[in-house]
TORKOL-4160 file (C-alpha; in steps of 0.2 Angstrom, whole numbers, padded with zeros to 4 digits, m for minus):
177
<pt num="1" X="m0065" Y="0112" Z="m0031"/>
<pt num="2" X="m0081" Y="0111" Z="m0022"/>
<pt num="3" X="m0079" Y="0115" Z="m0005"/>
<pt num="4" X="m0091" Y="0102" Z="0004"/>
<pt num="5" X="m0085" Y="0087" Z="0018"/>
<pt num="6" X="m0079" Y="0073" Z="0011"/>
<pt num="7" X="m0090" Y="0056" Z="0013"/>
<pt num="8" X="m0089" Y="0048" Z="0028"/>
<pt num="9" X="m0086" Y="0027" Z="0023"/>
<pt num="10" X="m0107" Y="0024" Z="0032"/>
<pt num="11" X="m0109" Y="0039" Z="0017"/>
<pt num="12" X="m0100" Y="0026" Z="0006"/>
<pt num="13" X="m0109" Y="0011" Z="0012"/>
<pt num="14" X="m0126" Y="0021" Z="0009"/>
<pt num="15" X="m0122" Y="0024" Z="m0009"/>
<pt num="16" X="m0117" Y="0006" Z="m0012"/>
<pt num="17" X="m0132" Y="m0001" Z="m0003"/>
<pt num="18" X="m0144" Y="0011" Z="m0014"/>
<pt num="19" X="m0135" Y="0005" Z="m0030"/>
<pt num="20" X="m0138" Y="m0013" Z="m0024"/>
<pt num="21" X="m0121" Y="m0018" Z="m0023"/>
<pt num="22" X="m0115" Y="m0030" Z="m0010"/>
<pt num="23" X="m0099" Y="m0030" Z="0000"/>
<pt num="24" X="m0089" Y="m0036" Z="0016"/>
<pt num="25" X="m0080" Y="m0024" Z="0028"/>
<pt num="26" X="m0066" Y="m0027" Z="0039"/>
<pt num="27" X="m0059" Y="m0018" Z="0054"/>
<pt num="28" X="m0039" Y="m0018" Z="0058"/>
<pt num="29" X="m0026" Y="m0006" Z="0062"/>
<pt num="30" X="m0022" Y="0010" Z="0051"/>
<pt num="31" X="m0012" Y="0002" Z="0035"/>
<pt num="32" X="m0002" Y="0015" Z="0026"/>
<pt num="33" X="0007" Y="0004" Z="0015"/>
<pt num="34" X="0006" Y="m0013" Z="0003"/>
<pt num="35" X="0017" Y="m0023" Z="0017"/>
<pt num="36" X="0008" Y="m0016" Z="0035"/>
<pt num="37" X="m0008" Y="m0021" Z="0023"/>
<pt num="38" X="m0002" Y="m0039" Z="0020"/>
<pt num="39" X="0003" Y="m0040" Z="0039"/>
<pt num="40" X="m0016" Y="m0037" Z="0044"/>
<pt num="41" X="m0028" Y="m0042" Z="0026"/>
<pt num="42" X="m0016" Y="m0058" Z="0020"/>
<pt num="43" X="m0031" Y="m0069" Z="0024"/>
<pt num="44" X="m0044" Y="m0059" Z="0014"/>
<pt num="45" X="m0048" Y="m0067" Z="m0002"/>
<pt num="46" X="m0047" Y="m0059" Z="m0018"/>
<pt num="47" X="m0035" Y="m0045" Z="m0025"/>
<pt num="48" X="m0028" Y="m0034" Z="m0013"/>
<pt num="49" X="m0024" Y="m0016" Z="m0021"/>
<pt num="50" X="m0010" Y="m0002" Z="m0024"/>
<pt num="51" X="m0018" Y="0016" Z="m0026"/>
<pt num="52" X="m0006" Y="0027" Z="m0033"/>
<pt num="53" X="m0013" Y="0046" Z="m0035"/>
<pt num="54" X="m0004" Y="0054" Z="m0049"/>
<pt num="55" X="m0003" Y="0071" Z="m0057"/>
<pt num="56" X="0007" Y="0078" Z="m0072"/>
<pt num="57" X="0013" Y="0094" Z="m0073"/>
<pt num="58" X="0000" Y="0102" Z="m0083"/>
<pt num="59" X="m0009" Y="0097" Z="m0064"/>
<pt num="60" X="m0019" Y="0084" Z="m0072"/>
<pt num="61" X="m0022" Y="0068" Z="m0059"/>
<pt num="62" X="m0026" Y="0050" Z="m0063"/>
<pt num="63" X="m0031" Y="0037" Z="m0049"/>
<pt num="64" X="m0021" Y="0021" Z="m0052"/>
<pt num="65" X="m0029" Y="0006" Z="m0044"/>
<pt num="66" X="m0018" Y="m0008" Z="m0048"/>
<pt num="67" X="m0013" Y="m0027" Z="m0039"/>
<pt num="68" X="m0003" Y="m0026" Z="m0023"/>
<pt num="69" X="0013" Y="m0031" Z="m0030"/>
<pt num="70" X="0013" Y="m0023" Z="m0047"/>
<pt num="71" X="0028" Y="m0014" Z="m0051"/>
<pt num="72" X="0024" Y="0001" Z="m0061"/>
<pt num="73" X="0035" Y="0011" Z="m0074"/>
<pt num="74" X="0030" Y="0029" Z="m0071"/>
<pt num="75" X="0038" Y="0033" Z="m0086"/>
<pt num="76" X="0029" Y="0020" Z="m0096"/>
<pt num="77" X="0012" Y="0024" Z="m0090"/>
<pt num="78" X="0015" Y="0043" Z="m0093"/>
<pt num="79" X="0018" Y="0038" Z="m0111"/>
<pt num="80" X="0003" Y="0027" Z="m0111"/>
<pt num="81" X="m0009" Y="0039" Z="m0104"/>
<pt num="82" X="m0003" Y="0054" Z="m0114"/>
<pt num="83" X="m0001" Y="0062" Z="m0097"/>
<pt num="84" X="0018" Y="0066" Z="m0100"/>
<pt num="85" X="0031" Y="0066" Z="m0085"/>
<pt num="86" X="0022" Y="0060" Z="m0070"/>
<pt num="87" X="0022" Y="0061" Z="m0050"/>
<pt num="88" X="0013" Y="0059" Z="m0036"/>
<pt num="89" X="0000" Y="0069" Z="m0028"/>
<pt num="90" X="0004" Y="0079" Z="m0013"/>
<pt num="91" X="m0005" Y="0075" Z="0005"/>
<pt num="92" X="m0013" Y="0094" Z="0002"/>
<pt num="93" X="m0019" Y="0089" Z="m0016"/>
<pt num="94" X="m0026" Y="0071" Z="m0011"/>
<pt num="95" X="m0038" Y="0080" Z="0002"/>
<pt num="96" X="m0042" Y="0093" Z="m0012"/>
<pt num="97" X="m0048" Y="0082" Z="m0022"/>
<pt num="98" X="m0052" Y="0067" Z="m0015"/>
<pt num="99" X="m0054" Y="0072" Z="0004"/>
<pt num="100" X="m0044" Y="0057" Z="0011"/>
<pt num="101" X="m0026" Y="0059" Z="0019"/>
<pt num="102" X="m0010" Y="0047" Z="0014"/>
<pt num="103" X="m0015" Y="0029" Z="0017"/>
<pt num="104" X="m0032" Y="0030" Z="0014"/>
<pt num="105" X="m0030" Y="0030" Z="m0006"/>
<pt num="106" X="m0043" Y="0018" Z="m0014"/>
<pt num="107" X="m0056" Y="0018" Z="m0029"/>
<pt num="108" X="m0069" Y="0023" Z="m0018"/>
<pt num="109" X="m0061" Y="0040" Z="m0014"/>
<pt num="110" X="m0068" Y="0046" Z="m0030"/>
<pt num="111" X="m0084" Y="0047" Z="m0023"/>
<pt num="112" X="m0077" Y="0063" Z="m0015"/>
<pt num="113" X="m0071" Y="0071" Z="m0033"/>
<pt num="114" X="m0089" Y="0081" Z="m0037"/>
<pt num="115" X="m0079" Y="0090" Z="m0051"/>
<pt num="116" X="m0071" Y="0075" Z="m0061"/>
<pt num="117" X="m0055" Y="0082" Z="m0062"/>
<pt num="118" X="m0048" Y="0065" Z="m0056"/>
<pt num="119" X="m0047" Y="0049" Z="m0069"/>
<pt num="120" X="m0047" Y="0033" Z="m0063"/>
<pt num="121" X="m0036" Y="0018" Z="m0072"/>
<pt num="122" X="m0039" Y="0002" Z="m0068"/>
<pt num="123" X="m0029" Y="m0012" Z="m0068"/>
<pt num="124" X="m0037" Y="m0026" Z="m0082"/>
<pt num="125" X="m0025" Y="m0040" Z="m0074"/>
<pt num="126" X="m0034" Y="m0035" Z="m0057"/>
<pt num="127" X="m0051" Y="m0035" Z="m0063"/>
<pt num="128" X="m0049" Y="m0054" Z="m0068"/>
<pt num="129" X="m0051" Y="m0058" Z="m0051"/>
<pt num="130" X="m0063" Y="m0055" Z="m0037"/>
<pt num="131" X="m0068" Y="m0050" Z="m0025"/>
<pt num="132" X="m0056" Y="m0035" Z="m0024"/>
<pt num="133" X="m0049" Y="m0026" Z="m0009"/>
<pt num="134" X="m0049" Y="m0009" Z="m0004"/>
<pt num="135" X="m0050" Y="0003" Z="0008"/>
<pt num="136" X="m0068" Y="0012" Z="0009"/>
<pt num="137" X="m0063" Y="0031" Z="0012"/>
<pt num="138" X="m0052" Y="0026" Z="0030"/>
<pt num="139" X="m0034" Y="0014" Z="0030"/>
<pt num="140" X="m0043" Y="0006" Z="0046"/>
<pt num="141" X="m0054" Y="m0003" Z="0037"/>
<pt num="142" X="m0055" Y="m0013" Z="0019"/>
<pt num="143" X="m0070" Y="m0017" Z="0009"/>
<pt num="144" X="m0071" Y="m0034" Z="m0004"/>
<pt num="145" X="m0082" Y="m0028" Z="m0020"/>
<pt num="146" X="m0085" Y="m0039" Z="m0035"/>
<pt num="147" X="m0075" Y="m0030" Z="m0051"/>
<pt num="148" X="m0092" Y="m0027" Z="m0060"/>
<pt num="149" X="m0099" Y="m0018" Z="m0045"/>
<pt num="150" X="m0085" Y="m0009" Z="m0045"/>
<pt num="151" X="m0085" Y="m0001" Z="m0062"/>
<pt num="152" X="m0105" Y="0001" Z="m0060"/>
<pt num="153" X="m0101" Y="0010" Z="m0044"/>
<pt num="154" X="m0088" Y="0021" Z="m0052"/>
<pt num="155" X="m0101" Y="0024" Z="m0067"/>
<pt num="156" X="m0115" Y="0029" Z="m0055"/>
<pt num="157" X="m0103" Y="0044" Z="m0049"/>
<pt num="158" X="m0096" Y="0050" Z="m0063"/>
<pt num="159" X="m0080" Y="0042" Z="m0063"/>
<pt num="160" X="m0082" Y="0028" Z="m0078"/>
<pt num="161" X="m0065" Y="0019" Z="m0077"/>
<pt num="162" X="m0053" Y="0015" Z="m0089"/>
<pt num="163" X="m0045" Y="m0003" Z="m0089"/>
<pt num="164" X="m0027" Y="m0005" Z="m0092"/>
<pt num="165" X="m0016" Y="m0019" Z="m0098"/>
<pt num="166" X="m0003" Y="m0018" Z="m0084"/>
<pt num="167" X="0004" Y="m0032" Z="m0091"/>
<pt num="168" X="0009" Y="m0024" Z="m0108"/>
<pt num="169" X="0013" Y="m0007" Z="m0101"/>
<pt num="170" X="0029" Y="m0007" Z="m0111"/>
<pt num="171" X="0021" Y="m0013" Z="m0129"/>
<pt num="172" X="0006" Y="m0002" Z="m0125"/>
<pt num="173" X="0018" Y="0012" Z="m0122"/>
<pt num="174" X="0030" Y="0010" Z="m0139"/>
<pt num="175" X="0012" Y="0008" Z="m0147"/>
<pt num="176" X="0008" Y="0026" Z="m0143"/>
<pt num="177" X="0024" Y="0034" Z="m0149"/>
């Protein structure tokens, strides 16, 4: 891991602005889970997001960005991603890599994974709709983005996402035995 200070979210902002790419901010008290979220961000359009830092025991890690409400088969998507037996990432490992503590999880935080040792899934049900919701680097703020500026804001650092079919997690899954 490269030892260097993670992005600030005005670092964030700046990349986005150079890559052209248009979003909306809000401010509102620290969220650190789906239901404090929906207490504060209920009236922001769009899809609202579950981050789930994963790892496997082999200590690779995956980024799964995913609808809100999504209830996820962790065995299922172990299968699917080839990853194996999967947890999540410790507080310790989610600085590490993505320089961001509990809370703050979001597809932005890949901006602070300079080695690429983190993958990030995203959900293909989500990515039908726009805008969509996340946190930019801090749980005290979220940040709308079109999907397609999503993915070319991931491509620009190195962090081309894959899209998965969260909806068929369980065919996709018998499909890779």
């Amino acid at each position: 891991m490269t030892n260097s200070t993670p992005c600030t979210p005005d670092d964030l902002f700046k990349k986005l602005d150079a890559l052209g790419i248009e979003t909306t901010t809000i401010t509102h008290p620290a969220v650190y889970t789906v239901e404090e979220s929906k207490e504060h961000c209920s009236d922001i359009p769009g899809a609202h997001t579950k981050n789930l830092f994963l790892r496997n025991k082999k200590g690779q890690m995956w980024l799964l960005v995913c609808l809100e409400d999504r209830k996820i088969d962790m065995k299922l998507l172990g299968k699917v991603l080839s990853a194996g037996k999967l947890s999540f990432g410790s507080a310790d490992r989610l600085m590490e890599f993505l320089g961001i503590t509990p809370g703050s999880v979001s597809p932005f935080t890949a901006i602070n994974d300079k080695d690429n040792a983190v993958k990030v899934v995203l959900d293909s049900q989500m990515m039908k709709q726009s805008p969509i919701n996340s946190h930019p680097l801090t749980n005290t703020m979220t940040t709308s983005i079109k999907p397609a500026d999503l993915v070319q804001f991931l491509a620009a650092i190195d962090h081309p996402p894959e899209e998965l079919d969260m909806d068929n997690l369980a065919q996709l899954a018998q499909d890779a035995t």
